[in-house]
ZAVEX-348180 format. One line per field, with one value per residue (C-alpha): x, y, z; residue number from 1. Coordinates in nm, 3 decimals, always signed. Example, Ala and Ser with C-alpha at 12.3 -4.5 7.8 and 13.67 -1.06 7.14 Angstrom:
BEGIN
east +1.230,+1.367
north -0.450,-0.106
up +0.780,+0.714
num 1,2
END
This chain:
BEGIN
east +11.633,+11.450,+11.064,+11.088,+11.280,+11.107,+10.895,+10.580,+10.258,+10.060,+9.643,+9.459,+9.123,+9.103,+9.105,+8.780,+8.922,+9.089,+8.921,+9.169,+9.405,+9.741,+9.543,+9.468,+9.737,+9.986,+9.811,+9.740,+10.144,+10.209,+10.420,+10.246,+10.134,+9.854,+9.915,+9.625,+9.411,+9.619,+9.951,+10.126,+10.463,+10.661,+10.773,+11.071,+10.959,+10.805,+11.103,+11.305,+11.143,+11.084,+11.475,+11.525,+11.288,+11.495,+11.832,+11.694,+11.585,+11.928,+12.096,+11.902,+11.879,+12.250,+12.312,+12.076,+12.253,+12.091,+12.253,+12.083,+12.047,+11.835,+11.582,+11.338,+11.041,+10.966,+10.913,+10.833,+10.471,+10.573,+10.777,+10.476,+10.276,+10.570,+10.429,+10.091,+10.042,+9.969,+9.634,+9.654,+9.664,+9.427,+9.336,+9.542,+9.862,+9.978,+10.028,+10.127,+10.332,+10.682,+10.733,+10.773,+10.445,+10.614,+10.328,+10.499,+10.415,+10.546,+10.603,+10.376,+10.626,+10.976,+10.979,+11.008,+11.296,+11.510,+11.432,+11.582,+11.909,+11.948,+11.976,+12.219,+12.460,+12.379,+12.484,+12.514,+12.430,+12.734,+12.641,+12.330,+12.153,+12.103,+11.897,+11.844,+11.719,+11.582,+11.385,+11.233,+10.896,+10.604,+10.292,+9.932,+9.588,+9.387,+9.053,+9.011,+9.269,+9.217,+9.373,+9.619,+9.957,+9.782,+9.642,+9.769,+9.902,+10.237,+10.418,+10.827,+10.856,+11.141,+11.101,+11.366,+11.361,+11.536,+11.705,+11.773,+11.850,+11.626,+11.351,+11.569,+11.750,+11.425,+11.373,+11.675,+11.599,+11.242,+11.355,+11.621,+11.419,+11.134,+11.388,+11.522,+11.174,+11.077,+11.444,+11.346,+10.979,+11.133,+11.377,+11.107,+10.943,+10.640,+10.460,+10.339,+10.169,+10.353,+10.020,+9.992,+9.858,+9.753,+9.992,+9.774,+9.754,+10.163,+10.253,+10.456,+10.343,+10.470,+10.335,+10.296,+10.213,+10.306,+9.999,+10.010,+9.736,+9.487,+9.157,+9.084,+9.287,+9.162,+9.293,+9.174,+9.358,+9.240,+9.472,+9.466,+9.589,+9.653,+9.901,+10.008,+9.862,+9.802,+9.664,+9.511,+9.106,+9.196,+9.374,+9.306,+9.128,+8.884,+8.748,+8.352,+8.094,+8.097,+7.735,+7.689,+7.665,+7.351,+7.170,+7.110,+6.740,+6.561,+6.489,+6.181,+6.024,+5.858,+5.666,+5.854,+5.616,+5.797,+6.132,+6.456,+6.711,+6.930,+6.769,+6.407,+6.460,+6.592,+6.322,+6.090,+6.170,+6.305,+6.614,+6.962,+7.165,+7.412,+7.159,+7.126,+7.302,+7.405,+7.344,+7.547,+7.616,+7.941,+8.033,+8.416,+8.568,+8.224,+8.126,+7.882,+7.973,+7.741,+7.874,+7.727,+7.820,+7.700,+7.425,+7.658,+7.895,+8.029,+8.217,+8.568,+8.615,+8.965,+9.016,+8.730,+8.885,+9.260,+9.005,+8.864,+9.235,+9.010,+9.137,+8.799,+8.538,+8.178,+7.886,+7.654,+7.362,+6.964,+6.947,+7.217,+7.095,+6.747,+6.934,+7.099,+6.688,+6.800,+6.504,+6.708,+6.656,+6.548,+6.852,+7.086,+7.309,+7.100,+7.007,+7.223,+7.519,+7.586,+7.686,+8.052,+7.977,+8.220,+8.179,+8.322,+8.430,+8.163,+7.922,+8.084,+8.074,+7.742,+7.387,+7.025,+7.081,+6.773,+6.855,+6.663,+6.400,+6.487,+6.163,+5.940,+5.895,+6.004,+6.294,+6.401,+6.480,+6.706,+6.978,+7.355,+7.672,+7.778,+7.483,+7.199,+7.473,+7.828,+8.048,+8.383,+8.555,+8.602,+8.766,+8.809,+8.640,+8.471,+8.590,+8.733,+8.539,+8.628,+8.498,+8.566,+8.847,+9.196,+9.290,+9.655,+9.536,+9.177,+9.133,+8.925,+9.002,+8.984,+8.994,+9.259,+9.199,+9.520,+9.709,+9.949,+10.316,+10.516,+10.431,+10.712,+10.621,+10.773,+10.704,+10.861,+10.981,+10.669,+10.853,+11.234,+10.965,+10.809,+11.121,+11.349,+11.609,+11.772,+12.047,+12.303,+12.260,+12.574,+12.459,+12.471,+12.118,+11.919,+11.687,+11.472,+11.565,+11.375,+11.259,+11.075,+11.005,+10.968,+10.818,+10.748,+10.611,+10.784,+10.556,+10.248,+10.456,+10.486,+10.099,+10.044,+10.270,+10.124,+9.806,+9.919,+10.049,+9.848,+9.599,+9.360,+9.620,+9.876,+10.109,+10.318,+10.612,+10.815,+11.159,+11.339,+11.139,+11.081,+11.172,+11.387,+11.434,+11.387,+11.125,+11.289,+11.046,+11.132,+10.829,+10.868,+11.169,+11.151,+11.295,+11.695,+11.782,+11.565,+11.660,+11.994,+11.988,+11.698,+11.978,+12.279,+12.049,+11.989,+12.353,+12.445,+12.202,+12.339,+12.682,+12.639,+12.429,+12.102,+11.875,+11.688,+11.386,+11.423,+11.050,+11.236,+10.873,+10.848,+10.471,+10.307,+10.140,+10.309,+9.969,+10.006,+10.363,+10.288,+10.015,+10.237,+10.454,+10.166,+10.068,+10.363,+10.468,+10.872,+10.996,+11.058,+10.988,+11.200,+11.063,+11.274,+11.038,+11.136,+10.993,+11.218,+11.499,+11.475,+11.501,+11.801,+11.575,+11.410,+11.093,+11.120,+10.852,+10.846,+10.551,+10.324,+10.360,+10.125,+10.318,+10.602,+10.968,+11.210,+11.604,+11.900,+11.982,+12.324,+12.171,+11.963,+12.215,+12.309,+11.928,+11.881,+12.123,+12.018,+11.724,+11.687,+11.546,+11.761,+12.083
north +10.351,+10.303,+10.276,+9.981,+9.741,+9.864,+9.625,+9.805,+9.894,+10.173,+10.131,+10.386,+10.379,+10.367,+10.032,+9.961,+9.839,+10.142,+10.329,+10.676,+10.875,+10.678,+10.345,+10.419,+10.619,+10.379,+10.086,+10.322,+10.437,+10.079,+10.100,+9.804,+9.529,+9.316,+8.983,+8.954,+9.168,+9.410,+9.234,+9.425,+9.358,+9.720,+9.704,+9.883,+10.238,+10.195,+10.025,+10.339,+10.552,+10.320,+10.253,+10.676,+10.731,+10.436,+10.595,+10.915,+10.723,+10.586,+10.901,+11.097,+10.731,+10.682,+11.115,+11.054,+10.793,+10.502,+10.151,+9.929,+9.601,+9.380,+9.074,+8.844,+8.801,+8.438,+8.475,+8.222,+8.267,+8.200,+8.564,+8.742,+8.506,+8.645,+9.032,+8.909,+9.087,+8.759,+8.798,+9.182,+9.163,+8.861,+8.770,+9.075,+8.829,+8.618,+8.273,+7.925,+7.620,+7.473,+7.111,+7.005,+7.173,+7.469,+7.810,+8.083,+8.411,+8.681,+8.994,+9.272,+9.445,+9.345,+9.508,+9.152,+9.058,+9.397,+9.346,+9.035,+9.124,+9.406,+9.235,+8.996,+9.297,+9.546,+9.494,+9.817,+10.220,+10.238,+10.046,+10.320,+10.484,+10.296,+10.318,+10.039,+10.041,+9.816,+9.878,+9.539,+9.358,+9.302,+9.143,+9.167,+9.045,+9.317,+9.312,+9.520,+9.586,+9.959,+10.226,+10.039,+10.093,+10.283,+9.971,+9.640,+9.273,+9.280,+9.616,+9.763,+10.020,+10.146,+10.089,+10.154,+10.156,+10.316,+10.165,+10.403,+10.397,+10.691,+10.955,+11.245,+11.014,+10.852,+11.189,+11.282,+10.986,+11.110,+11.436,+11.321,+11.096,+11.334,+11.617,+11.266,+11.261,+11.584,+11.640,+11.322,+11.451,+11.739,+11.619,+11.368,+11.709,+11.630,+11.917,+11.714,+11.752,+11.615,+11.539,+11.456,+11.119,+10.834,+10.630,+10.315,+10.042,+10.031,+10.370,+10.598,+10.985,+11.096,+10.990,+11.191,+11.129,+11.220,+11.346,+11.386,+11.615,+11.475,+11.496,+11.131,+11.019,+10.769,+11.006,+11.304,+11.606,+11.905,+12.167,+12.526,+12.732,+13.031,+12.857,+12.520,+12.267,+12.006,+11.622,+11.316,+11.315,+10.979,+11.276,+11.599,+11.844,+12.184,+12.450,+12.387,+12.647,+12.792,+12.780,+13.078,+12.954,+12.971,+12.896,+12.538,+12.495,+12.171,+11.844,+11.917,+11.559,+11.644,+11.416,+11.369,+11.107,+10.945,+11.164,+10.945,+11.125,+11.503,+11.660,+11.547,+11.659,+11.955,+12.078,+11.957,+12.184,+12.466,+12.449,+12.367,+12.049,+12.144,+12.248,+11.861,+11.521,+11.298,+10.896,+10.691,+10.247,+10.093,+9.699,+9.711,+9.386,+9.245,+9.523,+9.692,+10.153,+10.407,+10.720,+11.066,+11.380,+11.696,+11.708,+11.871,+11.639,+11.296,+11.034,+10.953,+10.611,+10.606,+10.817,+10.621,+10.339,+10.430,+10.568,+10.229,+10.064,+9.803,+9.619,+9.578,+9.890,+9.883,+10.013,+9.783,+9.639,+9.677,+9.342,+9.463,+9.786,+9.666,+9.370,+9.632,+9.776,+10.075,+10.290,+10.375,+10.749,+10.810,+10.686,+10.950,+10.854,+10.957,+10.679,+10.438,+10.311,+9.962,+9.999,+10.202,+10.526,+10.765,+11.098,+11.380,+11.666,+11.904,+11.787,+12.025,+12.324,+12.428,+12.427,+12.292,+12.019,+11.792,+11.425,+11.097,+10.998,+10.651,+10.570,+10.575,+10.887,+11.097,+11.374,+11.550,+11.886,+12.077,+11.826,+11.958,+11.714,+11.595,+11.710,+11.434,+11.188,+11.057,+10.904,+10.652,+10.821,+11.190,+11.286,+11.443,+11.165,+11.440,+11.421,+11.764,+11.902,+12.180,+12.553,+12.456,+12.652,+12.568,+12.412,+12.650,+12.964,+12.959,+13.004,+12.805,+12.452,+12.335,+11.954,+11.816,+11.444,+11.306,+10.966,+10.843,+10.852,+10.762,+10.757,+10.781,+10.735,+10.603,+10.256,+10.273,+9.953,+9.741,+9.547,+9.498,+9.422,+9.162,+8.981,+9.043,+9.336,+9.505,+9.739,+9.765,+10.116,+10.364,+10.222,+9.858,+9.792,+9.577,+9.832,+9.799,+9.938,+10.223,+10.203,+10.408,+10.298,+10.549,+10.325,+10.464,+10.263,+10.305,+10.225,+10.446,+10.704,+10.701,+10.604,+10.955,+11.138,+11.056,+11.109,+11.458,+11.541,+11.424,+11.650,+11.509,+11.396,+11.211,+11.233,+11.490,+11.364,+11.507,+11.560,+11.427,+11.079,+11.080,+10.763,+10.978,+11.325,+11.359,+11.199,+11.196,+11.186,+11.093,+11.228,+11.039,+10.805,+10.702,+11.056,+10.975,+11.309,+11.304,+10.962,+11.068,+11.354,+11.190,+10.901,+11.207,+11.368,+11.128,+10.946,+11.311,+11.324,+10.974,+11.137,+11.353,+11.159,+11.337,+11.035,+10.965,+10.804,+10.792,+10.658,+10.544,+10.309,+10.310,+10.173,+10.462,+10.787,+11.135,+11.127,+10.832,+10.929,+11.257,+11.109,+10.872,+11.179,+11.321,+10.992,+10.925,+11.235,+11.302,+11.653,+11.727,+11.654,+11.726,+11.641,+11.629,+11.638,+11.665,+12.023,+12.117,+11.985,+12.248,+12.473,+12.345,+12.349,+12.097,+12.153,+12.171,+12.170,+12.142,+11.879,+12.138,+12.450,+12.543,+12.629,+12.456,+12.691,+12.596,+12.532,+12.528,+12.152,+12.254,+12.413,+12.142,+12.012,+12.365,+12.439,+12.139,+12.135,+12.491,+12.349,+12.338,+11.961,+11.815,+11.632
up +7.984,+7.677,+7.658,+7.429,+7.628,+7.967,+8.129,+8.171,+7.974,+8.037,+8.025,+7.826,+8.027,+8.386,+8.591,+8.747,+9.039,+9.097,+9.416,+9.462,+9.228,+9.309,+9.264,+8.936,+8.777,+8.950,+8.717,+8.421,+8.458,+8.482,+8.796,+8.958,+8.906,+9.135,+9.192,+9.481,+9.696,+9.904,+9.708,+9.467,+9.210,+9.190,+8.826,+8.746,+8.716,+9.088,+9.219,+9.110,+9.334,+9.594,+9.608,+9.579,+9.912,+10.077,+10.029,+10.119,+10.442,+10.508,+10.489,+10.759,+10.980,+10.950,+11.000,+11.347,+11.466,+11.353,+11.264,+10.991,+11.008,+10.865,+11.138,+10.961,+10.863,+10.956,+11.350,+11.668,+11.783,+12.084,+12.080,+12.016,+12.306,+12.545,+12.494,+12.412,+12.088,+11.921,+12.078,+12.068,+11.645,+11.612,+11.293,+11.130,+11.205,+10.907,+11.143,+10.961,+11.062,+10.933,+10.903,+11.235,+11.368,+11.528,+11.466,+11.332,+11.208,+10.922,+11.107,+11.062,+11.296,+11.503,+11.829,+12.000,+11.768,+11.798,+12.185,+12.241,+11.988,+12.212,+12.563,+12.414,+12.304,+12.601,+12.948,+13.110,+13.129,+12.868,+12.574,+12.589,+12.386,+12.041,+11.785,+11.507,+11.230,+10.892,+10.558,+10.493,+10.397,+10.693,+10.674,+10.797,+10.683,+10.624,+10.611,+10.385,+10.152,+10.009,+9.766,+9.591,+9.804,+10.062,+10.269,+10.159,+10.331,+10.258,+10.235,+10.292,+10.609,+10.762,+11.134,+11.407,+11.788,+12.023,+12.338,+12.652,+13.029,+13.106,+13.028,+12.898,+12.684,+12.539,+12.462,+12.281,+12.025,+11.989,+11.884,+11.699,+11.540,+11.486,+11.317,+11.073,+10.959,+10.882,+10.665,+10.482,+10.390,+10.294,+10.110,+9.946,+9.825,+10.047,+10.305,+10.583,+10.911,+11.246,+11.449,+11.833,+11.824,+12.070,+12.210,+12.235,+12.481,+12.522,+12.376,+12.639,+12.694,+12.308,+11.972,+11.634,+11.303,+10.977,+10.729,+10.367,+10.270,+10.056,+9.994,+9.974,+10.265,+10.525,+10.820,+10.949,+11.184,+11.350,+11.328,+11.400,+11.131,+11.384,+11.609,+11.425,+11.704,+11.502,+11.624,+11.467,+11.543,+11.782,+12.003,+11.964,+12.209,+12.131,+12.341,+12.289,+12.357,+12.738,+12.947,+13.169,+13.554,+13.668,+14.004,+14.083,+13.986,+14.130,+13.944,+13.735,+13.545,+13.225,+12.988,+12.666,+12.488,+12.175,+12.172,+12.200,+12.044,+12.121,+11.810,+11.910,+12.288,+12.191,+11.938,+12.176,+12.494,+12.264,+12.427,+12.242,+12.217,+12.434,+12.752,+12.747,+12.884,+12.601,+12.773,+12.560,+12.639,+12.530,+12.642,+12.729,+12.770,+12.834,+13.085,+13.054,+13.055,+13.103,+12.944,+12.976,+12.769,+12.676,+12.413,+12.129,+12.162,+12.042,+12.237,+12.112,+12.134,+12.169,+12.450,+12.629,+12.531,+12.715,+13.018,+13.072,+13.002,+12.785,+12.520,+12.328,+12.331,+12.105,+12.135,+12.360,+12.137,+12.244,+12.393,+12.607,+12.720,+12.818,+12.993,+13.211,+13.277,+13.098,+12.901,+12.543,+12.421,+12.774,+13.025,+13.259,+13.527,+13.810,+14.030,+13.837,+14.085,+13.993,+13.629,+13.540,+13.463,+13.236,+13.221,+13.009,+13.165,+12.960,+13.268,+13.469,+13.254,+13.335,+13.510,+13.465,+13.217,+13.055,+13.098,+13.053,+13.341,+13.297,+13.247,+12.869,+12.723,+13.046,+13.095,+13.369,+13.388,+13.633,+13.640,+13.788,+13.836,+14.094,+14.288,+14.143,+14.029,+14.025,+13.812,+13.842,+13.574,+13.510,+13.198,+12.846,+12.665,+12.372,+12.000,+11.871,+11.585,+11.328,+11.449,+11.810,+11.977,+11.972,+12.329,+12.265,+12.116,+12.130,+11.761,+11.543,+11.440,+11.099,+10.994,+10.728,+10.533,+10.471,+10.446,+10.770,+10.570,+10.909,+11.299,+11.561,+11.967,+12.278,+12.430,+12.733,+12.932,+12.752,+12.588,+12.771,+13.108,+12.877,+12.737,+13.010,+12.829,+13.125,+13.177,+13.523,+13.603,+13.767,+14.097,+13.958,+13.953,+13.701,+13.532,+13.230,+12.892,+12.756,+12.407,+12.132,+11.796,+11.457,+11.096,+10.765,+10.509,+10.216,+9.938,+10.081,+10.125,+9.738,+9.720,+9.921,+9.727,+9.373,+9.563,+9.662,+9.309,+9.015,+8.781,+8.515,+8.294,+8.532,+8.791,+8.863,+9.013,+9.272,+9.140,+9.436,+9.419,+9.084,+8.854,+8.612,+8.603,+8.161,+7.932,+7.638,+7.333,+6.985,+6.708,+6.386,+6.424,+6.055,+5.972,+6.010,+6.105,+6.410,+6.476,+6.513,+6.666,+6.979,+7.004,+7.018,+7.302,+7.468,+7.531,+7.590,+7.914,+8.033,+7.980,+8.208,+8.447,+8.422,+8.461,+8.085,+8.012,+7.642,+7.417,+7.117,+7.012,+6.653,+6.663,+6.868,+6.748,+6.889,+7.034,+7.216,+7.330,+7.455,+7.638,+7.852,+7.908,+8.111,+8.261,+8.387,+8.479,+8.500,+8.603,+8.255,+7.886,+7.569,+7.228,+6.937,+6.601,+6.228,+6.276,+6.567,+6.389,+6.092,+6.397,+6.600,+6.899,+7.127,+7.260,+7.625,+7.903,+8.315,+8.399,+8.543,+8.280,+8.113,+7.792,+7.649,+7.528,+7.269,+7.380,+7.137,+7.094,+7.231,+7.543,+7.634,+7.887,+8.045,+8.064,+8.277,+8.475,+8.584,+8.769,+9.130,+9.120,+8.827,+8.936
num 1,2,3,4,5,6,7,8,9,10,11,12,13,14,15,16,17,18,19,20,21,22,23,24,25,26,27,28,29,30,31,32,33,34,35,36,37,38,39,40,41,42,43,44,45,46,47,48,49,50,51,52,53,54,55,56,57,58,59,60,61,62,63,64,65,66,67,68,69,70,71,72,73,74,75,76,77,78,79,80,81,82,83,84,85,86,87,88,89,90,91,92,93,94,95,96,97,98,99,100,101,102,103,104,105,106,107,108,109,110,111,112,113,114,115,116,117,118,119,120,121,122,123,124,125,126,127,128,129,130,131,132,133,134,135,136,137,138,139,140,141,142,143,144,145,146,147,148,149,150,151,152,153,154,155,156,157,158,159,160,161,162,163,164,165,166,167,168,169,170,171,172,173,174,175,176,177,178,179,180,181,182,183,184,185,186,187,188,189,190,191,192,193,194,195,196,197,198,199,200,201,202,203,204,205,206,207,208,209,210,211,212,213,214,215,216,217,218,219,220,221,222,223,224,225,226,227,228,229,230,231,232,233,234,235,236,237,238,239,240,241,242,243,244,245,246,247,248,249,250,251,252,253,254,255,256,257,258,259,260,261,262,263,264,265,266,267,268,269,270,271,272,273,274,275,276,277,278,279,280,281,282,283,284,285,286,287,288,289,290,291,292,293,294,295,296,297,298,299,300,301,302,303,304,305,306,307,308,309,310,311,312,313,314,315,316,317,318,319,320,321,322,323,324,325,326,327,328,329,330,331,332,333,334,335,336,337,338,339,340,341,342,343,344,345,346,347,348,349,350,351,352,353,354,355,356,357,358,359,360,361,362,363,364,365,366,367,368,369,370,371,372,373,374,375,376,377,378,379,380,381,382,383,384,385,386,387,388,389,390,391,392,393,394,395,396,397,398,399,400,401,402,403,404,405,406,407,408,409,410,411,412,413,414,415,416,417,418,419,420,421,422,423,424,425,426,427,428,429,430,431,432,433,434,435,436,437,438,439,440,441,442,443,444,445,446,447,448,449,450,451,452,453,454,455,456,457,458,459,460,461,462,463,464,465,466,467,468,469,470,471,472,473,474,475,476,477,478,479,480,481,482,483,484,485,486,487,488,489,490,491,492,493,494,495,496,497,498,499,500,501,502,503,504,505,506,507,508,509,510,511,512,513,514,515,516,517,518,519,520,521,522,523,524,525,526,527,528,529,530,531,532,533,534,535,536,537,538,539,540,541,542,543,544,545,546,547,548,549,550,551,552,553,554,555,556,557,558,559,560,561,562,563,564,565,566,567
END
């Protein structure tokens, strides 16, 4: 391809818009193009990688087993109203009406769809397992559209499901499907992180995620780097500071006049965070929760949230809390029996706690679960935090930013129950397909690898993903000789399908040129300039070296073909 006839102009100053590294090298490369917020045009050096990551999904889909096919976009609401997720995704779901008043939706995702093809094509334990498969365009209405590619309203992902009469078969796919996904990050040139995550409201007893590592990614994981346990901050676990038992000392009130919070209480009495009772009020689906934790640590609301099986959690407002006649900044669970009460399971890892008096400006002293109180629910409810102990190894945890590039977990008979998909088992029995469903999405994964692999001049393509392998540059194109010889190169390369971008402009500076080389950022560059030409050499440089080396003009081929990456 030619620069000159390319559709695509690259910005010289950054976009103000622009709010992380892909963002704005992705508009300063010109490889998109925004036609609205969280909508985006992939121009043609985009689409090139786009459509590289997409065959390099086929291949490992279609080596695990998978079958494409392609469902669309334009769904029934009354599908989704069958499962209930038309409720569940609210105002994230693109909804609209055709011309005989019939509400439909554009998919943000096509589990209901792939469900229903599947009980029309499987009848019993034989026609098990599949796995199906499509790249193709979804849809939801962000809120806030973010980062350029990262979070947007209309996006390409690769999702597939799984279909399976039982457990150990589920599992195959996961696995299978799991191993697909690490050999096509790998073979994208991308380290990631496969992270336990949570399996949400429908999710089975398996789900991971795929991290990018990047500073400026909306996700975070806690990892141990001693062991490899590695899960999303929704999910993981740590090992927190151990109390010493002590004896059982008797409830003690002391006056605490104007401290409401850990840090106050804790200066206060000289005593440390974690000798205290953390009272924390959450309304889930409209009820009122009364959670109590140790005084070092935080609540994570996700795990309270699948605790309480509620589909809406937040934090209960004042008017709320002194509705309930609880004292703020001075609450505890003793004495309280007619509200739910949560509690994490750090209450019973030690004696003599301070907790609210439920009263103004008192405290009590001495307090020991379950002998002053009781809760309904008793459970790991505490968000893991870097420098607490690995739950495998015991080592300490460390915390990772990074952007979600793919998420894979098992969804067990929510679905096939919902819309009807059985199976006749050996015996002859109606039983209820098994699923699992595995997405990528394809144009964040290229977001979080430009993201990954930029430096202050550009991206820095991975070769595997990369738009073309050469940049080609031409110096002074009104000297025939290098004319020539720039036009010889560069049908050579295309000769012997090394994949050539080739800047044949006439109107732009070699300082102009060798700055889109670095913008853009292809595995390698060759220059060929009137003084190289005296030479019989072409300058030759790998994106990320520092220096640059000089290659016979009839070596250039070999040379690059020698690489690892070029193809």
């Amino acid at each position: 391809m030619r620069v000159s006839k390319l559709v695509t102009k690259s910005l010289r100053d950054d976009p103000p818009e622009a709010e992380t590294a892909s963002h704005r090298l992705m508009l300063r490369a010109g490889l998109i193009y925004q036609v609205a917020a969280g909508i985006y045009a992939s121009l043609p050096l985009a689409f090139k990688s786009l459509r590289k990551i997409e065959n390099i999904i086929r291949e490992e889909m279609d080596r695990a087993g998978g079958q494409e096919l392609l469902m669309p976009a334009l769904q029934p609401l009354e599908l989704w109203e069958q499962t209930g997720r038309g409720a569940a995704f609210g105002d994230n779901l693109f909804s609209l009406e055709d011309r005989r008043g019939r509400p439909m939706v554009l998919a943000p995702t096509h589990e209901e769809v792939v469900t229903g093809i599947v009980k029309a094509n499987v009848q019993s334990y034989r026609d098990l397992p599949v796995i199906l498969y499509q790249i193709q365009t979804k849809f939801r209405d962000e809120l806030r559209p973010r980062a350029g590619l990262v979070r947007v309203r209309e996006f390409v992902m690769k999702d597939a499901y799984s279909f399976n009469a039982d457990e150990e078969s589920l599992d195959d796919s996961y696995q299978a499907m799991a191993q697909a996904y690490k050999n096509i990050y790998r073979r994208c040139g991308l380290p990631v992180l496969m992270a336990e995550a949570d399996s949400g409201a429908i999710g089975g007893k398996d789900s991971h995620e795929f991290i990018l590592a990047t500073p400026t990614g909306e996700d975070t994981v806690i990892t141990c780097p001693a062991c490899g346990y590695t899960a999303n901050a929704e999910k993981a676990s740590g090992i927190y500071h151990e109390l010493s038992a002590e004896d059982e000392e008797s409830l003690e009130e002391v006056s605490t006049p104007g401290v409401k919070t850990i840090d106050g209480l804790a200066q206060y009495l000289n005593i440390s965070d974690e000798k205290t009772f953390k009272a924390v009020f959450y309304m889930a689906d409209g009820e009122l929760v009364f959670v109590t934790i140790r005084g070092d640590l935080e609540v994570n609301d996700i795990k309270l949230k699948n605790a309480l099986h509620a589909g809406d959690l937040r934090l209960a407002d004042d008017q709320e809390v002194a509705k309930a006649g609880l004292v703020a900044g001075s609450a505890s669970a003793i004495g309280i029996n007619d509200i739910k009460r949560v509690g994490d399971l750090s209450i019973t890892r030690g004696n003599n706690f301070v907790v609210g008096g439920n009263k103004p400006d008192t405290h009590l002293r001495g307090a020991n679960y379950p002998r002053d109180f009781q809760v309904d629910i008793l459970t790991d409810i505490a968000l893991a935090e870097p420098g607490q102990g690995c739950p495998n190894c015991g080592q300490p945890l460390e915390a990772i930013r990074g952007v979600e590039v793919g998420h894979i977990f098992k969804l067990g008979t929510f679905f096939s129950e919902a819309l009807g998909a059985n199976y006749l088992d050996q015996d002859g029995q109606h039983q209820p397909i098994m699923m699992g469903c595995y997405g990528i999405g394809v144009g964040r994964l290229l977001a979080a690898a430009i993201e990954q692999n930029h430096d202050d001049k550009g991206i820095a393509f991975p070769a595997p993903i990369a738009p073309y392998q050469v940049h080609l540059v031409g110096l002074n194109l009104a000297d025939e000789q290098v004319a020539e010889e720039a036009e010889r190169l560069y049908q050579e390369l295309q000769d012997q399908g090394i994949e050539v971008l080739f800047d044949d402009r006439t109107d732009q500076t070699a300082g102009v040129k060798l700055n889109d080389v670095d913008l853009l950022g292809l595995p390698v560059r060759l220059v060929v300039s009137p003084r190289n030409m005296k030479a019989g050499v072409v300058e030759f440089k790998q994106r990320l070296d520092e220096t640059s080396s000089l290659v016979p003009t009839g070596e250039v081929v070999a040379t690059l073909q020698a690489l690892p990456e070029i193809t």
